[in-house]
ZATISE-633067 format. One line per 8 residues: number of its first residue (from 1); their letters; for each residue y, x, z of C-alpha. Coordinates in Angstrom, 1 decimal. Each point is the difference from the previous one (the first is absolute). Layout:
N
NUM) A) Y X Z | ... $
This chain:
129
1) XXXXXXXX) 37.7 -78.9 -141.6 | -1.0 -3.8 -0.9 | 2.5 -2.3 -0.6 | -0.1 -1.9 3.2 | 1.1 3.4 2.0 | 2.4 0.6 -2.4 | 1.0 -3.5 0.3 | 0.6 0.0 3.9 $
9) XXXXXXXX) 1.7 3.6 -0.4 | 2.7 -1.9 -2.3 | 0.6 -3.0 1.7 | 0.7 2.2 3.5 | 1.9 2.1 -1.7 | 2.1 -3.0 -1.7 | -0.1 -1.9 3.4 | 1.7 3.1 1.9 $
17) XXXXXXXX) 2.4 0.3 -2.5 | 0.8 -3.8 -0.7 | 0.4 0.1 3.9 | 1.9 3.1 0.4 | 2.8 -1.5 -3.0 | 0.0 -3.4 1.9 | 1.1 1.5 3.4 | 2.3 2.5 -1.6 $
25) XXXXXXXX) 2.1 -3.1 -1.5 | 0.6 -1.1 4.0 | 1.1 3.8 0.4 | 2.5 0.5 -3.2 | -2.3 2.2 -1.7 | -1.5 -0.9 -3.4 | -3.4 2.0 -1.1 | -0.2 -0.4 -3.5 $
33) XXXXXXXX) -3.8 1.0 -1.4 | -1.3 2.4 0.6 | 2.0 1.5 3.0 | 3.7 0.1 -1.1 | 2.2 -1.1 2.8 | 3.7 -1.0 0.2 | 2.0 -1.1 2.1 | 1.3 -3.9 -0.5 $
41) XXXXXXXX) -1.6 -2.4 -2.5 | 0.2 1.6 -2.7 | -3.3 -0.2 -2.9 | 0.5 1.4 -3.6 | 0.6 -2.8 -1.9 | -2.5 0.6 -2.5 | -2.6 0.2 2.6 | 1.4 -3.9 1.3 $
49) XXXXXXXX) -0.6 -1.3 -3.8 | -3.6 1.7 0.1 | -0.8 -1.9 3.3 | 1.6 -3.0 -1.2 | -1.5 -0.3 -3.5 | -3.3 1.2 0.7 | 0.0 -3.1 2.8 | 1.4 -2.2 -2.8 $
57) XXXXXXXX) -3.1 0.9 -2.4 | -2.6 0.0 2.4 | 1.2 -3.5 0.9 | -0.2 -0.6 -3.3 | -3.5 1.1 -0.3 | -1.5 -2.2 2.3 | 1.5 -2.5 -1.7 | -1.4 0.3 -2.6 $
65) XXXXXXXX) -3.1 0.6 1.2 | -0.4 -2.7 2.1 | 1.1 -2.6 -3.0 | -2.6 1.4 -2.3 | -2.3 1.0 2.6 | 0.0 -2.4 2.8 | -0.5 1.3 3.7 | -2.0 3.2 0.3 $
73) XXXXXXXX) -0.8 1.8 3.6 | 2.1 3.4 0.2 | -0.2 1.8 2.8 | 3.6 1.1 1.5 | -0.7 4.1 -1.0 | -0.6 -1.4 -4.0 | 3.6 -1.8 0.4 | 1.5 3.1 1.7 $
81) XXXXXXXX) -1.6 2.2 -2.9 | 1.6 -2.4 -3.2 | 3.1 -0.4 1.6 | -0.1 4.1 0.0 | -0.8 0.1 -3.0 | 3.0 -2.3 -1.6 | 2.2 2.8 2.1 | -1.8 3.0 -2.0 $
89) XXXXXXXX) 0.0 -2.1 -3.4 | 3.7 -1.5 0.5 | 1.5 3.2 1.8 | -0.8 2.5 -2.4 | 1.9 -2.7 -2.3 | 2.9 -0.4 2.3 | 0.1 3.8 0.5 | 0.1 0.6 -3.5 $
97) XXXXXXXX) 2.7 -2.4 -1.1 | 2.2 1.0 2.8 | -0.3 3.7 -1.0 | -0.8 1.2 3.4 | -0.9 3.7 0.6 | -3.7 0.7 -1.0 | -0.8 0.9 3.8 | -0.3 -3.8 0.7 $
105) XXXXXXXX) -2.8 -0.4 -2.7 | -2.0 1.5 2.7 | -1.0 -2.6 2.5 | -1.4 -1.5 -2.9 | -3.1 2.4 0.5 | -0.3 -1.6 3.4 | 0.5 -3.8 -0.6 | -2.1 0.0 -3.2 $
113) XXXXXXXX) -3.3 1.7 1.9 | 0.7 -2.3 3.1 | 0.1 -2.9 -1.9 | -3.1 0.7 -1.8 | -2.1 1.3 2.9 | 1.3 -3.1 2.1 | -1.1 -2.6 -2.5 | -3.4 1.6 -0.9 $
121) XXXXXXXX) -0.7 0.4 4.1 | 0.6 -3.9 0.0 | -1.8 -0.9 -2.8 | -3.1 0.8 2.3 | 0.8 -2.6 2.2 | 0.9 2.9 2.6 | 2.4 -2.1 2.6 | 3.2 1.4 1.8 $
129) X) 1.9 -2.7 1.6 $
């Protein structure tokens, strides 16, 4: 399979999900990756300092990367696949200093492949939005 299948495969499947969390909010029912759903608000705490921190550095990023680069053309699936990356990179981290059990290491072997895939599929100049 070539990266821009793969590509499209992971962005409907992120879309669905993303969509299905966003409505379950309005309902009192919080699905935390990859399917876990509660009842109320309620996200692991470790997983809110992943989301947050990994936002934080990928903010960073382009910051930096604008200052030293200037303005370069990236297509919305590259900034989707770095900001997935910063979650891999920064929520093993997070995961690790919080101690959490070892069974949340393992979205990690689906946001690092994402990210990756999704970056290379835009560096073909392969448009999705």
């Amino acid at each position: 399979m070539n990266n821009r299948v793969a590509a499209k495969i992971i962005i409907v499947i992120l879309t669905l999900w993303c969509a299905m969390v966003v409505i379950g909010y309005f309902y009192n029912v919080t699905i935390t990756f990859p399917f876990s759903i509660s009842d109320g608000h309620s996200v692991p705490e470790h997983r809110l300092h992943a989301i947050r921190l990994s936002l934080i550095t990928a903010f960073i990023y382009f910051s930096i990367r604008y200052l030293f680069v200037g303005s370069v053309k990236l297509y919305p699936v590259q900034v989707l696949a770095i900001i997935l990356f910063h979650l891999s990179v920064v929520g093993s981290l997070v995961f690790y200093v919080e101690g959490v059990d070892k069974g949340e290491y393992l979205q990690i072997l689906f946001w690092l492949p994402a990210s990756l895939i999704l970056y290379f599929a835009g560096k073909s100049e392969f448009k999705y939005f």
